[in-house]
C-alpha positions as CSV (number, residue, x, y, z in Angstrom):
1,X,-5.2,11.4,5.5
2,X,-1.7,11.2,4.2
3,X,1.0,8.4,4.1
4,X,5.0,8.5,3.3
5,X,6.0,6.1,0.9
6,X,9.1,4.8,0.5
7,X,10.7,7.4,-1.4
8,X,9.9,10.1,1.6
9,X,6.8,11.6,-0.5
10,X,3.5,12.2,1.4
11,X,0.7,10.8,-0.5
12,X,-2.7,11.8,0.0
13,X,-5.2,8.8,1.0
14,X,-9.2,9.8,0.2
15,X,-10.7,6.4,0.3
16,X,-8.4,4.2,2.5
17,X,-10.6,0.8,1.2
18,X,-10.1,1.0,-2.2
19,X,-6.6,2.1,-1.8
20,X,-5.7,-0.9,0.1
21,X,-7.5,-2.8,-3.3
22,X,-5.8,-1.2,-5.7
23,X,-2.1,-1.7,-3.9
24,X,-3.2,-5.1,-3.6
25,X,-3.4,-5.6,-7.4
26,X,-0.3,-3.4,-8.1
27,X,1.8,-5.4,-5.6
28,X,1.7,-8.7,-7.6
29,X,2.1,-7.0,-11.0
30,X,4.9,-8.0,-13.1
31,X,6.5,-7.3,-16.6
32,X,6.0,-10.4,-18.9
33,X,9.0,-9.5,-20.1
34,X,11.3,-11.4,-17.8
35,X,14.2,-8.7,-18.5
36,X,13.2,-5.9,-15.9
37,X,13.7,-8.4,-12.8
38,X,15.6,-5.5,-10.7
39,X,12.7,-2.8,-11.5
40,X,9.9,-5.5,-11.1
41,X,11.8,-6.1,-7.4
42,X,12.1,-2.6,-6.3
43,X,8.0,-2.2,-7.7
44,X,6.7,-5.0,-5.3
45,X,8.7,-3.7,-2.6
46,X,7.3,-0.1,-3.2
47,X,3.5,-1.5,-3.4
48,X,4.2,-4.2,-0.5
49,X,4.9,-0.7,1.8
50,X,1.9,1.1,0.6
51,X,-0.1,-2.0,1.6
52,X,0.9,-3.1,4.6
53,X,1.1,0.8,5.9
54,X,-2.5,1.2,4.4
55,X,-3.8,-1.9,6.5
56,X,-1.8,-0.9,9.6
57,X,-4.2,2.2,9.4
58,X,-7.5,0.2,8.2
59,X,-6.6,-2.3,11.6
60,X,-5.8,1.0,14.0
61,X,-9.3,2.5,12.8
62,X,-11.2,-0.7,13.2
63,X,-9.6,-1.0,16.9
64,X,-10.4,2.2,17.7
65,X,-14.0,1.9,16.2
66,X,-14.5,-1.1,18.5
67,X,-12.9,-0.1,22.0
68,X,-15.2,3.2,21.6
69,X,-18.7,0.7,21.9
């Protein structure tokens, strides 16, 4: 499955758990150097996307899984 992220790029999703556990890591990451506030902003915003898009998917498929019992 792909997903477009926020710079318009399709990005290609093969294990759609561990993706959504690795954006969750990269989300909160920031540079200990407190001189890259704008870049550190426009990171979590980037990873915050791919996460909530990711789980949007994980919830669709876990909906679908359960109206088809």
């Amino acid at each position: 499955m792909y997903i477009t992220d926020l710079n318009g790029c399709p990005i290609e999703i093969t294990d759609l758990d561990e993706a959504i556990r690795i954006t969750a890591a990269y989300k909160e990451y920031r540079h200990r150097d407190k001189r890259f506030p704008a870049f550190d902003k426009d990171r979590k915003a980037y990873w915050t996307d791919m996460h909530e898009k990711l789980q949007a998917i994980k919830k669709q498929e876990t909906t679908t899984k359960i109206s088809k019992q």
